[in-house]
N, C-alpha and C positions, 0 to 999 in steps of 0.2 A: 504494500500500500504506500504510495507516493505520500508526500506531506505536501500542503500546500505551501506552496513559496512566500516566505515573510513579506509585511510593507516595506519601503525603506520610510526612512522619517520624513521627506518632504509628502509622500501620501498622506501618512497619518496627519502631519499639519496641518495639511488641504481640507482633508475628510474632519477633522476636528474643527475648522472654520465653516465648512459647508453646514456640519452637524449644527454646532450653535447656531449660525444665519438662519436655517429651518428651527429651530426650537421657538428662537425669538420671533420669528416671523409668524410663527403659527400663534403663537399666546397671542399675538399684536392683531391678528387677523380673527382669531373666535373670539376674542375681546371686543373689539371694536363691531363684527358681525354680531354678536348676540343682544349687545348694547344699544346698537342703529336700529335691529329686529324688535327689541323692545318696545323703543321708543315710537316707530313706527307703528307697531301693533296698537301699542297707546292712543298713541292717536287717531288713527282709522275707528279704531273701538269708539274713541270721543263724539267725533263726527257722524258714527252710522247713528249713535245714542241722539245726538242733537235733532237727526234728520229727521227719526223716525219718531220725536217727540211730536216735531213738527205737523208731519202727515197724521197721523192719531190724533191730533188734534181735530184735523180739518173735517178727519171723517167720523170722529163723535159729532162734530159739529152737527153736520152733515144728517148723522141719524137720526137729529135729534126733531127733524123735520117730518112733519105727518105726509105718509103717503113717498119715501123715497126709500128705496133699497137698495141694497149692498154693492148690487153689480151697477147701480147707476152714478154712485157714490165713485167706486175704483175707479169707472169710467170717465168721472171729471179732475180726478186728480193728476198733477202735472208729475210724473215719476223718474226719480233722476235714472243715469243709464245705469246698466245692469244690475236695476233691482225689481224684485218682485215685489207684490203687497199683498198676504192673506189674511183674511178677516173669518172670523168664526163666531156665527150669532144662530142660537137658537138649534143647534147639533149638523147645522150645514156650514159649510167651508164657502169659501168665496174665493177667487185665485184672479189676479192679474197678469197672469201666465200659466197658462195649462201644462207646461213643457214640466215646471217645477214640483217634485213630489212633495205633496204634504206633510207626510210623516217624515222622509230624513231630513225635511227643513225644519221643525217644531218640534224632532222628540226631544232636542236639548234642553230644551226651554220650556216645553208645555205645561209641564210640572209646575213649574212656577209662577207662573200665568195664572193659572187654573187657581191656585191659591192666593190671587190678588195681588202677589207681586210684579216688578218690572224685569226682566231678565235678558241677558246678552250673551252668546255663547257662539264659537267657531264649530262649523259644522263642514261637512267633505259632501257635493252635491256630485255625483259620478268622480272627475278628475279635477274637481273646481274646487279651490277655497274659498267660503261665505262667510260673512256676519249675520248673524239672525237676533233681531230685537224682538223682545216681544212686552207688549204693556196691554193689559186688560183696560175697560173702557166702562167705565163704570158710568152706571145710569141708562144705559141704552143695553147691558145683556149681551155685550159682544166683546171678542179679545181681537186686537191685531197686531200681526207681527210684518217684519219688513224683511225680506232677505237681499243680503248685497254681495253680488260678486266682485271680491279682492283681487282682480286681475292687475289692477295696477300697483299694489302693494309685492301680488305675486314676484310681477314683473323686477320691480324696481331688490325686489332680497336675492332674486337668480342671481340681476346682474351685480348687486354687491358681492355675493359669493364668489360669483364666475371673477372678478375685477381681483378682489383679497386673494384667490389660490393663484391667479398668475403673479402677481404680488408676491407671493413666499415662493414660489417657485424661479422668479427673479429674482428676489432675496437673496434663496442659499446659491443659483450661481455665483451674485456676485462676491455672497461669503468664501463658497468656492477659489474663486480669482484672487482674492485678496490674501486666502490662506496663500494660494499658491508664489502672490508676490511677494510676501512677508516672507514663506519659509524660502524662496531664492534670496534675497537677502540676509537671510541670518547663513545660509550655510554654505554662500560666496565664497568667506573666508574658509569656511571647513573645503571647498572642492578647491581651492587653489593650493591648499595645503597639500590636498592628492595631487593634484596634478603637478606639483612640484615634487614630491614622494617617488610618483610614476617614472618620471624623469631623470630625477638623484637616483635611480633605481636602474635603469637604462642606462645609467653612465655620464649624465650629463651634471656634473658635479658642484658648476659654480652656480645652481641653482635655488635661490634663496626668492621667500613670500614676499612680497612688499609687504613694508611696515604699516600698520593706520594708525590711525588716531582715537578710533576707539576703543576706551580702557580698558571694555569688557572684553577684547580682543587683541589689544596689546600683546598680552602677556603669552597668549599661543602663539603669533605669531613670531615674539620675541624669543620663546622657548625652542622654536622648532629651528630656526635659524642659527641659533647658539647651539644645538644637536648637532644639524648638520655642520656646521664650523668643528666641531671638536671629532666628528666622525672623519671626516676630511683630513682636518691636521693626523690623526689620527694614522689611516692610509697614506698619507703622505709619508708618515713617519717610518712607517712599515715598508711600504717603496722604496724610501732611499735606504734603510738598513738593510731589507736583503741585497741591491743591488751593491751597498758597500763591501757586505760580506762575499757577494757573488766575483764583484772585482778584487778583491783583494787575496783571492781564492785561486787567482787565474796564475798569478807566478810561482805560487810550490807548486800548482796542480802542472804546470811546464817544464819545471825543472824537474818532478818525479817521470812526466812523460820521456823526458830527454836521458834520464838517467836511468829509467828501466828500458830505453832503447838502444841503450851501450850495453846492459847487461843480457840484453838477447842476442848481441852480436858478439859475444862472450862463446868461442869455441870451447871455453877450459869448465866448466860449468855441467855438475852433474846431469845426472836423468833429470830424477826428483828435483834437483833448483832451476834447472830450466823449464821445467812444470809451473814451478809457482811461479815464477817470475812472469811467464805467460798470463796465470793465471791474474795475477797484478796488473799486470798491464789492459786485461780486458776487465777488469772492474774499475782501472782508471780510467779506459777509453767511457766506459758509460756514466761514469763521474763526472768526467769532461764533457760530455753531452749534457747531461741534467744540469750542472752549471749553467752552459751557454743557454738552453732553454729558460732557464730563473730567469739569468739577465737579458732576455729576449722579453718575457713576459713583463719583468719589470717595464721596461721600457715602453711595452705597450699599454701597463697598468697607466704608465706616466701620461701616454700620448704624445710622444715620441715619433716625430719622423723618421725614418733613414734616408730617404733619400725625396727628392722636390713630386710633387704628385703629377702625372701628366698622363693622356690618352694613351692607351696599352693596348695592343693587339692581342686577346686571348690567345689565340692561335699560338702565338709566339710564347704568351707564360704558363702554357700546357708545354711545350715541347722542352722549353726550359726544366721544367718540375718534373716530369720525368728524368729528366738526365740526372738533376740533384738527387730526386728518390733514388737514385741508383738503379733504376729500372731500365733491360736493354734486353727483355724480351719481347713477343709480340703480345703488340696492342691495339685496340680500334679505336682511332683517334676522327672524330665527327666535331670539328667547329670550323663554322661560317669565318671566310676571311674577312667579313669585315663588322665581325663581333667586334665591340671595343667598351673598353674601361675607361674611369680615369680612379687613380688611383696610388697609392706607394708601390714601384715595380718590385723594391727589394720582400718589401712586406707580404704581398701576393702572393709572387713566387716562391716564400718559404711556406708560407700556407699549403699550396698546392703540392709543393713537393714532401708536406709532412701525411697529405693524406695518402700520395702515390706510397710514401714509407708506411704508413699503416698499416694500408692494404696489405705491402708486402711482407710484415708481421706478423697481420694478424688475419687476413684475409686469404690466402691463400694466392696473393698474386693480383696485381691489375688487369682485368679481362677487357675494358673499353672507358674509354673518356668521349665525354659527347659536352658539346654547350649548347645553350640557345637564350634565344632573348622571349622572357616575360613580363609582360604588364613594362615596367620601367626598371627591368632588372636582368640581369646577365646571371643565367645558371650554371654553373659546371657540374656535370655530374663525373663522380670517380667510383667505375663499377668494379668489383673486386668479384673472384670464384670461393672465397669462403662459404662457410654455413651462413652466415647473418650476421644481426646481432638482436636479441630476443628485444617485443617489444617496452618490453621494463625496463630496458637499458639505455634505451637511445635516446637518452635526455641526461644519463647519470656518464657516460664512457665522454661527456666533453667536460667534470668535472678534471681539478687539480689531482693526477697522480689515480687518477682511475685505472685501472687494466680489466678492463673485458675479453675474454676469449684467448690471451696472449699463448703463445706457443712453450714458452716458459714462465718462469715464476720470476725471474729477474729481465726480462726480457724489454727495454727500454726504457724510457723513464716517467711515463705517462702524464707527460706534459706537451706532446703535442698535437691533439688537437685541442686541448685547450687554448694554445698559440694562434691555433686555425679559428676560435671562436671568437676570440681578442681581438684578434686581425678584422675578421668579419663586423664587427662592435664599431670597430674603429673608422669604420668605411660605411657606418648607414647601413652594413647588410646583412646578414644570419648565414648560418650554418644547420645543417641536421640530416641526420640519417633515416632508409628507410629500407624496404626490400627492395629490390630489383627483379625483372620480371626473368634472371637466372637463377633466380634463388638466394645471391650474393648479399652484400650490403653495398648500398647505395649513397654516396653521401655527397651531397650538393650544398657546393658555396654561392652563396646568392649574392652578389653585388649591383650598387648601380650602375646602370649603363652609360654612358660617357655622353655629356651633351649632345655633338653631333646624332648621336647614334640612337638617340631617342626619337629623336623626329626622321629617321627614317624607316620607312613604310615597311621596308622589308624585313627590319630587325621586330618589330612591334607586334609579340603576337601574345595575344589573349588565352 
């Protein structure tokens, strides 16, 4: 069972302003809705009670004349709009609209009536809201009531309703919006921090937050900057001491090379001491390697040029990198002559030729080099006939001093493709490995592609 994916906090900011804007909005809207409704109702109530004092009046009056009855009575009365008038004298109804039913117009009130009071009650005629008054008519024997449809009352509480819900529904957008612009403001500073982080992480090291002026944000940004200051000096520190220990390392490590090369050419020299002596001499050579590697890395930790950067012919520091790999069997060498770089030539070319050394390591050999250009980038691929290298490793074998799959246990010094990753870091472009469709490992250096060589059409493939 999956979990659902957390909010981040600018959601829940948003969703917390939206929330309250709708809270406040709705109280603000039944508030003022049932308050207006009130009032309203009050009043209509007011006015049907006035009207119908009115017409009861007229038509007591009215009866009180010999020789006039009830329908001739309804009949002169001026009746505002949508009301009825029913009169009830002597166990017959009288109706000024036949359309209107007697009983759901009067059972509210009848009761009341009937016992000589005046009564007013909301009644439901099919799908219509009415006022029904009703006042007995004392002296003449007869009750009458008025019914009035509240069409305009209706009307006028839809469209308050209908007006208040788009109301809170603007509302919590714009709570909404506002959560969302306040929580981009407060956590400006927290994403520049990332993306300064991002970056000091990536390698780009002289980068520090701008300072503000706000107190409540001083302090991190002053703190984060003062981190990175003393992580920096830090690595710096570290940089220049191995490369001191690595140079200062190079003149015994020259004079034991020069002096265990006198003693191999020592004809007077046992079995057994020509043995070790051998044997010394190839722990020094791999000494001397791992050395040069340090101070190679250092340098690249540094950012260190060797040599001016300038447009490279792939072509050319593929055939090179073989040769340094020490590689002079056959190989399938597939790059476009007018692939190109720009880039450190010396830097490149040892890259390349640590991976041709790899291979030949750990790989069983170089079986094909191929390049091509992607998206805005120059690939090299270096295919080797090894087993692979499983895929939990090919992110861990361009660690410091990793050996994956080596042939032996002492078997180089495992720092160079780490050199090859530095390299790549240091050029804008990556490194990594993958299968190859012989089975082998596959490992592709990805650089930028050289000005020119980007805007043309033929190198530019997707």
């Amino acid at each position: 069972m999956t979990s659902r994916p957390r909010r981040g906090l600018r959601a829940n900011v948003v969703a917390a302003f939206a929330a309250g804007a709708l809270l406040i909005s709705l109280i603000l809207a039944f508030s003022t809705y049932f308050s207006a409704r009130h009032y309203l109702i009050v009043q209509r109530e007011r006015n049907a009670l006035q009207q119908a004092y009115i017409d009861a009046a007229l038509v007591k009056e009215r009866l009180r004349t010999n020789g006039v009855n009830v329908a001739e009575v309804l009949a002169e009365i001026a009746q505002p709009s949508r009301t009825t008038v029913l009169v009830h004298q002597d166990g017959q109804w009288y109706s000024s609209d036949l359309t209107t039913p007697v009983y759901d117009a009067t059972s509210n009130v009848g009761a009341n009536v009937d016992e000589g009071e005046v009564a007013i009650s909301w009644t439901k005629i099919g799908d219509r809201a009415n006022i029904v008054v009703g006042i007995p008519l004392e002296g003449v024997g007869a009750d009458y009531y008025e019914v009035t449809y509240a069409k305009e009352l209706t009307e006028t509480l839809d469209t308050m309703g209908n007006a208040l819900a788009i109301s809170a529904a603007l509302t919590t957008i714009a709570g909404g919006l506002l959560g969302w612009y306040a929580a981009r403001r407060v956590l400006m500073p927290l994403r520049q921090v990332a993306l300064a982080a991002a970056r000091i992480s990536a390698g780009e090291l002289d980068t520090r937050v701008e300072a503000t002026e706000d107190p409540d944000l001083a302090t991190l940004t002053g703190s984060f900057n003062t981190m990175v200051d003393t992580v920096v000096e830090r690595l710096d520190h570290d940089a220049r001491f191995a490369a001191d220990v690595s140079h200062e390392l190079r003149t015994p490590v020259a004079t034991l090379t020069t002096s265990l090369g006198v003693l191999q050419g020592d004809r007077t020299l046992s079995a057994s001491s020509a043995t070790a002596v051998d044997l010394m001499a190839n722990e020094l050579e791999r000494f001397r390697s791992a050395l040069e590697d340090l101070i190679t890395l250092g340098r690249l930790d540094a950012g260190v040029r060797e040599s001016e950067w300038e447009v490279l012919d792939v072509a050319g520091l593929v055939t090179a990198a073989l040769a340094d790999g020490g590689y002079d069997g056959e190989v399938t060498v597939d790059v476009p002559a007018d692939l190109q770089i720009y880039a450190d030539r010396l830097q490149v070319q040892r890259a390349l030729a640590n991976l041709v050394r790899n291979a030949e390591t750990h790989g069983g050999g170089v079986t094909a080099v191929h390049a091509c250009a992607r998206r805005r980038y120059a690939e090299i691929h270096v295919v080797d006939s090894g087993p692979g290298v499983p895929p939990e490793e090919r992110e861990r074998i361009f660690d410091r001093f990793a050996r994956v799959g080596a042939r032996g246990a002492t078997t180089g010094s495992g720092l160079g493709l780490s050199i090859v990753q530095q390299t790549a870091q240091l050029h804008d472009g990556s490194v990594w490995c993958r299968e190859a469709d012989s089975g082998g490992a596959d490992f592709v250096l990805s650089l930028p592609l050289a000005p020119t060589a980007r805007t043309t059409s033929g190198l530019e493939v997707t």
